[in-house]
C-alpha positions, 0 to 999 in steps of 0.5 A, spaced: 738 272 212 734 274 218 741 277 221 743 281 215 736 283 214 736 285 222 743 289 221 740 293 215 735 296 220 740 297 225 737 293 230 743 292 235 746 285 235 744 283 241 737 284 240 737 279 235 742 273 238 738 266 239 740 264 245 737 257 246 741 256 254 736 260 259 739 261 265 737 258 272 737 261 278 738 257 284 733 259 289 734 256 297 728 253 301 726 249 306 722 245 302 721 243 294 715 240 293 715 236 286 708 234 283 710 229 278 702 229 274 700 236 273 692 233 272 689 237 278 696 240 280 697 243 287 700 249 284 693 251 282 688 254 286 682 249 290 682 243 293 688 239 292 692 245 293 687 247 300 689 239 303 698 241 301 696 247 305 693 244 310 699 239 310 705 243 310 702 247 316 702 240 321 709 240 319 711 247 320 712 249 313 707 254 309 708 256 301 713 263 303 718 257 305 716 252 300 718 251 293 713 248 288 714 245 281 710 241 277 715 236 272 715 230 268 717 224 272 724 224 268 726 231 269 727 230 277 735 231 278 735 236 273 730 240 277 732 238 284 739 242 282 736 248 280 732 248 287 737 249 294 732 246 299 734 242 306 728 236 304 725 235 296 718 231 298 715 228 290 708 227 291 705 221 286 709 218 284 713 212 289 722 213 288 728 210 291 732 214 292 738 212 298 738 220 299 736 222 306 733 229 305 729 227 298 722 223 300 716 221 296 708 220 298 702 221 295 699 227 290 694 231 295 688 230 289 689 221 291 688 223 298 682 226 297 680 221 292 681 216 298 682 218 305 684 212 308 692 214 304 692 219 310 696 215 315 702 213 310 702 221 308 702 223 315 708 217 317 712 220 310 711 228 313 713 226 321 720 225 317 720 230 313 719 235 319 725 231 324 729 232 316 728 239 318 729 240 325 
């Protein structure tokens, strides 16, 4: 009924067609960073972002060169597809995955709940760098 109401009004079909597939772009990048809980994200400003900052920089790495996305933790495939990057480093949430560019360690907003985690974060962010030389 909308359609024929559309077509009285000469709107061009293409105007009006439903198109329910949106096209990804695939996009390449050093680094895609995955948060998997989007509560104090490091994709928003303030202090779990300033920490990812801080961390990326004692790798090499900076936001010009990284991706980062916030998911549901049963999206992460579908995700990484859609973004060409070298290393996928998934913050909060622990995966096996026998994958040698994909590593995970904890969300920045845990390290800034509980310091003592930035020994195990460092170990995981020296072999994302050897990854990328």
């Amino acid at each position: 009924m909308r359609n024929k109401y559309l077509e009285a009004l000469d709107i061009p079909e293409f105007l009006y067609n439903k198109n329910d597939s949106i096209p990804r772009v695939e996009t390449s990048v050093e680094c895609l960073l995955v948060e998997t809980s989007p509560e104090k994200s490091f994709c928003e400003p303030g202090d779990s972002k300033n920490l990812l900052v801080k961390m990326l920089t004692s790798i090499g790495l900076s936001l010009n060169n990284t991706a980062s996305i916030s998911i549901q933790s049963g999206d992460l495939e579908e995700n990484i597809k859609s973004h060409q990057a070298k290393v996928v480093l998934v913050m909060g949430e622990s995966i096996n995955s026998k994958s040698d560019n994909l590593f995970s360690t904890h969300h920045p907003r845990d390290i800034l709940k509980n310091p003592a985690l930035k020994r195990e974060v460092w170990e995981v962010l020296k072999k994302v760098k050897k990854c990328l030389s």
